[in-house]
N, C-alpha and C positions, 0 to 999 in steps of 0.2 A: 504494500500500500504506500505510495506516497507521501508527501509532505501532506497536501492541496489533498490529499483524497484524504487525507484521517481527518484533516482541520475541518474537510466539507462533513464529512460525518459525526465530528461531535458537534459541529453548530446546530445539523439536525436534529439530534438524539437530542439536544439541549432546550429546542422547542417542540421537543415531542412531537415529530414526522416523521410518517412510514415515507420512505420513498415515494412509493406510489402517489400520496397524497402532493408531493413537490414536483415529480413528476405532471399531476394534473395541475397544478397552479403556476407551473412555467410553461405546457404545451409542449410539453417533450416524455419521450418514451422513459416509464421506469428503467430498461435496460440503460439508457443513458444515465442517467442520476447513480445508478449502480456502477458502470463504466467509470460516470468520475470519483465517487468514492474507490473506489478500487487502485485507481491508478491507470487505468487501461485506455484511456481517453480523457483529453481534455476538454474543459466547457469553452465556447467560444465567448470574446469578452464579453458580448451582451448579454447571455446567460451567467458568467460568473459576476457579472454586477447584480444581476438578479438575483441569481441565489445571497451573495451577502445581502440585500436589501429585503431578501425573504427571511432570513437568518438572522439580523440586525445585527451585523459583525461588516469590518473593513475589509476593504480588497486589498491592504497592507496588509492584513493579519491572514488574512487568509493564501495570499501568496508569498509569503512567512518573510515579509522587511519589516513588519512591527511585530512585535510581541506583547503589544499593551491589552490584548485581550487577554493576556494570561493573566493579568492586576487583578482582576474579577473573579477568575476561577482556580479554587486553589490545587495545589496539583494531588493525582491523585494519590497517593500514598497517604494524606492527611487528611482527604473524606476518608479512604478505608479504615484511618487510624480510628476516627471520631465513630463511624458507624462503628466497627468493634467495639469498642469500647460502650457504646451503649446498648449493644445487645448482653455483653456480658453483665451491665448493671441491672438492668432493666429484666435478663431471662428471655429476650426476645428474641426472633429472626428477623431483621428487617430487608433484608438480600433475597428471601423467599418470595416474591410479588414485585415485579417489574415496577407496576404504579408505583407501589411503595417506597420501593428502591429509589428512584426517580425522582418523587416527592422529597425525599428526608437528604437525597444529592442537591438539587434546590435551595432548600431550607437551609442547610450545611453552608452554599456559598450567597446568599442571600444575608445570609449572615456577616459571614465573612466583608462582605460590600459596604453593609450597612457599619461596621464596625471600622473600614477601612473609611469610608463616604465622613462619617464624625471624625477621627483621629486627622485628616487633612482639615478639618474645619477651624481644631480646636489649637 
């Protein structure tokens, strides 16, 4: 997988789209969307302006000369740390249920934003 194909795939995952569904909202075939998540083709510029403006990420970060979308998302090793950690306090699985997962990944850097969004203010 590429650079450009993982960044296009966690923007997705991170607005919660199947392929398919960005597929229909650009007018291009799933195969394709799939194609450029993989690596295997590239999107031509109008479609990758698109996809970042479906994604609400830059066509700097996404064709990797910025890294300022990582400010926002922390990486992963320290959502896995925090979800562990709260399934061992708690007794729960929260990794069992996709939603879930998804949700409490959210939450986790939502946080992190909002905690980073004050400490610049203050």
């Amino acid at each position: 997988m590429s650079d450009l194909g993982s960044k296009l795939k966690k923007a997705r995952e991170n607005k919660r789209l199947t392929q398919q569904e960005v597929a229909n909202k650009l007018g291009v075939s799933n195969g394709a969307i799939s194609g450029y998540e993989r690596g295997y083709r590239d999107p031509d510029t109008d479609t990758l302006k698109s996809l970042a403006d479906l994604y609400e990420v830059s066509l700097d970060w996404l064709k990797g000369r910025d890294e300022k979308e990582g400010e926002y998302t922390l990486p992963e090793e320290v959502i896995l740390k925090v979800i562990r950690e709260a399934e061992v306090e708690y007794k729960v699985n929260l990794r069992d249920d996709p939603v879930v997962e998804s949700a409490v990944r959210d939450l986790i850097n939502n946080l992190a934003k909002m905690k980073k969004s004050t400490q610049k203010n203050d």
